[in-house]
C-alpha positions, 0 to 999 in steps of 0.5 A: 408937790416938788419937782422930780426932774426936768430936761428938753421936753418938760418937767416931771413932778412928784404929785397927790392924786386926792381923789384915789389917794395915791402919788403919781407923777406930773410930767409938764410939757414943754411948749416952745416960746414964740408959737402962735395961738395956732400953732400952740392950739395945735401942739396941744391937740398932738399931745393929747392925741399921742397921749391917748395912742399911748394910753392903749399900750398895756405892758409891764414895762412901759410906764402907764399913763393915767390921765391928760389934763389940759390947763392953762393951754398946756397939756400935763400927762399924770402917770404912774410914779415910779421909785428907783434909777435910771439905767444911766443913774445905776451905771454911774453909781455902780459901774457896768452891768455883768452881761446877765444883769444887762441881757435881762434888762434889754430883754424887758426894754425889747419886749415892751418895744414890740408891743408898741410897734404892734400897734404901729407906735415907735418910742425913738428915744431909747437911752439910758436916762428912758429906761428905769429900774425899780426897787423891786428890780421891774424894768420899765421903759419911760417917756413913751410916745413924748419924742415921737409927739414932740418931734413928728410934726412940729420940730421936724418940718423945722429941720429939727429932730429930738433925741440924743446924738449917739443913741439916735440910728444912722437912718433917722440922723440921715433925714428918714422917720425912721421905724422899729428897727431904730428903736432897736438900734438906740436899744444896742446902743443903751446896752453898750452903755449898761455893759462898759459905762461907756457910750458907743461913740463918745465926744461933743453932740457933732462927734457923735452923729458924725461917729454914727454915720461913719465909723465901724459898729463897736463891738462890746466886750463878752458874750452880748458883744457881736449880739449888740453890734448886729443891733447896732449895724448901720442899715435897719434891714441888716438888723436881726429879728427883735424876737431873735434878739430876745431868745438870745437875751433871755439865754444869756441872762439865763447864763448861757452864751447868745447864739451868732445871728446873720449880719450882712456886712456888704450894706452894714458899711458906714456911709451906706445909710439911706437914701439921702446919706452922702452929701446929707450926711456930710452936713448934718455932722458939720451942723449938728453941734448948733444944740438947741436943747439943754439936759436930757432930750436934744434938739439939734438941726438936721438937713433935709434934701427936698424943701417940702418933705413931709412930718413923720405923721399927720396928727391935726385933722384937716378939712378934706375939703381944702385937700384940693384947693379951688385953682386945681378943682378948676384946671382938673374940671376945665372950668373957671368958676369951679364948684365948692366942695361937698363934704360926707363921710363913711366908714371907711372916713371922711370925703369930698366930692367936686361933681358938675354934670358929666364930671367930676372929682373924690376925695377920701382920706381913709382909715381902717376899722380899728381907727378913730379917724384918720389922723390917729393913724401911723405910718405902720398901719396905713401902710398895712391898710394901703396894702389891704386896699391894693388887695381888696380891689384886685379882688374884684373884676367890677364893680356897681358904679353911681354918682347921681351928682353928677348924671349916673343915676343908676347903678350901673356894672364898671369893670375893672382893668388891672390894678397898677403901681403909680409912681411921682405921687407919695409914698407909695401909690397905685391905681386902676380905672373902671370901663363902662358897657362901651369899652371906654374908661370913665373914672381912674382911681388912684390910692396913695399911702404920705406917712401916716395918711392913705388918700383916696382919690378919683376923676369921672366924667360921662363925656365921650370927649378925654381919652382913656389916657387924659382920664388916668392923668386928670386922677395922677393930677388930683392926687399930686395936687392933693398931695401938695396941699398936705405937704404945704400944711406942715 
């Protein structure tokens, strides 16, 4: 019916939704101009995807979203309509917040967060302007899952990041994804805000990513002071426990005092920040000031120290079948006219095997029980689903082995040598081999964890010629190879 507000990822309009006769609200995305028809096919399908990831979140203080609608090749998301201020609108209207008033409205934030990362989704813009506060006084947090939909896959393999300078954590402005405790840290921050009126760390785009990345953590007035710059230290693992944060909350807007918790100040330090810091960070506050975005959310530029680092996530489902491509089938297989991938699927996800007689290689891209498929996976839960998978097969000193495709016709007992940590592949990877009746290795598995995606794969052969070691390193090389591929398709 009329527009409600727009910024750097769309539209928002007041809206009639005639069949249960009611208001809600339109947010309209925004598409960047110049895209291909693939490219713009594929925004599309993350938004829907993310959408429907956020859809399952049930909290009274996260805006709920009712429906998705595609049209025109471009995804609207109707949600609930929500009628007050922003904490930012009420900040400038009324001036700081006293500590109680602000100590509720962090708690309510923070326990909405928690339940997203339980279910491994980060919001990765909490700011001001994200957290409403109804007229009934229900504090709700808005814009859930868009930043992290707009930027894991698209904006960020451009060396692009979303959010807002001085409300993004040292470690996602230093290149990392990110996890739960930045979302915790732009929390600190937005409360910073609610408690002086003021930022944290004021100035131009550039001045306050370079201020996060190299000045002291401020310390707010009152009793939620030393509470918000433990939020706020620099490195995530310095920051407290979200479910302390929220006792000591809660005791303060109950009008009591928060209780000390622990900071670590040896690796809360500016210039400390992650693995890339230094030289990176140097450049991103040289470079972040080239703001590409206007009102509201920003993009801005962000240097990244390998050409090939990979998305945040993995949200557009692949062939498996083109995850090895035909040059690297015919160098693990020794053979020049390679054969086609055969592509199945089980419960665990989709596969697919290149077997010829005596040998052969497997793929899979896996998922757990709780998930669609493999790309509705994060970052979270395929770690914890890597990890099940490392547990699982330490479990079980053999295993029944057959592959009739390529000569094992019978089932027949593998033992299992010690599972191992892999390293040069991934994220995180590790590996065991299976030894037939004569002692010999004859498959060499390897898992690897690359965002939100656990990989899956093995090289088998009957031959007596490779060596127990040639085995190991045809499997290193299948998953390398493999992991390249997703690297490449970005």
């Amino acid at each position: 019916m009329r527009p409600l507000g727009a910024g750097g990822m769309g539209k928002v309009w007041l809206a009639r939704d005639e069949m249960l006769d009611r208001d809600v609200a339109v947010k309209e995305l925004t598409l960047a101009e110049g895209m291909s028809p693939k490219e713009r096919s594929d925004s599309v399908k993350r938004a829907v995807r993310e959408a429907q990831a956020t859809a399952r979140l049930r909290h009274p203080g996260i805006v709920a979203l009712h429906d998705v609608v595609v049209e025109n090749d471009r995804p609207w998301l109707v949600m609930e309509l929500l009628r007050g201020r922003t904490l930012g609108e009420t900040v400038r209207e009324f001036g700081p917040m006293p500590a109680d008033h602000a100590a509720r409205v962090g708690a309510d934030v923070l326990e909405a967060l928690m339940t997203a990362h339980a279910q491994g989704l980060q919001h990765r813009d909490v700011k001001p302007g994200n957290v409403f506060v109804t007229e009934s006084g229900r504090v709700v947090l808005t814009d859930f899952g868009i930043a992290r939909q707009e930027g894991q896959a698209t904006l960020t393999e451009q060396g692009l990041m979303i959010g807002s300078p001085g409300f993004i954590a040292p470690e996602r402005l230093a290149g990392e994804p990110g996890g739960p405790a930045s979302d915790l840290w732009s929390l600190g921050a937005t409360l910073y805000v609610a408690l002086t009126g003021a930022p944290a760390y004021e100035g131009s785009a550039g001045q306050r990513v370079r201020a996060t990345l190299t000045e002291p953590v401020p310390v707010a007035p009152g009793p939620l002071g030393p509470l918000l710059s433990a939020m706020m230290a620099h490195q995530p693992a310095a920051r407290p426990d979200p479910r302390l944060v929220v006792q000591a909350l809660r005791q303060v807007a109950a009008g009591g005092q928060a209780p000390p918790l622990p900071v670590n100040h040896d690796i809360t330090a500016p210039g400390k920040v992650g693995r890339r810091g230094g030289r990176a960070a140097l450049w991103i506050a040289a470079v972040s000031a080239l703001i590409l975005g206007a009102g509201g959310t920003t993009a801005f530029l962000v240097l990244r120290d390998r050409a090939d680092s990979a998305p945040a996530a993995f949200t557009v489902p692949m062939d498996v079948c083109t995850l090895l491509t035909r040059q690297d089938v015919g160098r693990l297989l020794r053979m020049q006219q390679p054969p086609k991938g055969q592509p199945s699927s089980d419960d665990e996800g989709p596969k697919c095997g290149w077997p010829v007689t005596n040998t052969g290689v497997d793929l899979q891209v896996q998922k757990d029980s709780d998930t669609v498929d493999p790309w509705s996976m994060t970052p979270v839960s395929a770690h914890r689903l890597f990890e099940s998978q490392k547990r699982k097969w330490a479990r079980y000193g053999s295993v029944d082995w057959i592959w009739p495709e390529i000569g094992a016709k019978n089932a027949q007992q593998a033992k299992r040598t010690p599972v191992h940590q892999v390293t040069g592949v991934a994220e995180e990877a590790f590996g065991f081999e299976l030894k037939g009746s004569t002692g010999r290795v004859h498959s060499a598995y390897v898992f690897y964890r690359l965002a939100n995606l656990v990989v899956a794969v093995s090289y088998s052969t009957l031959s007596d010629k490779p060596t127990d070691e040639e085995i190991k390193q045809t499997a290193l090389k299948a998953a390398q190879a493999s992991e390249q591929v997703l690297r490449n398709a970005r």
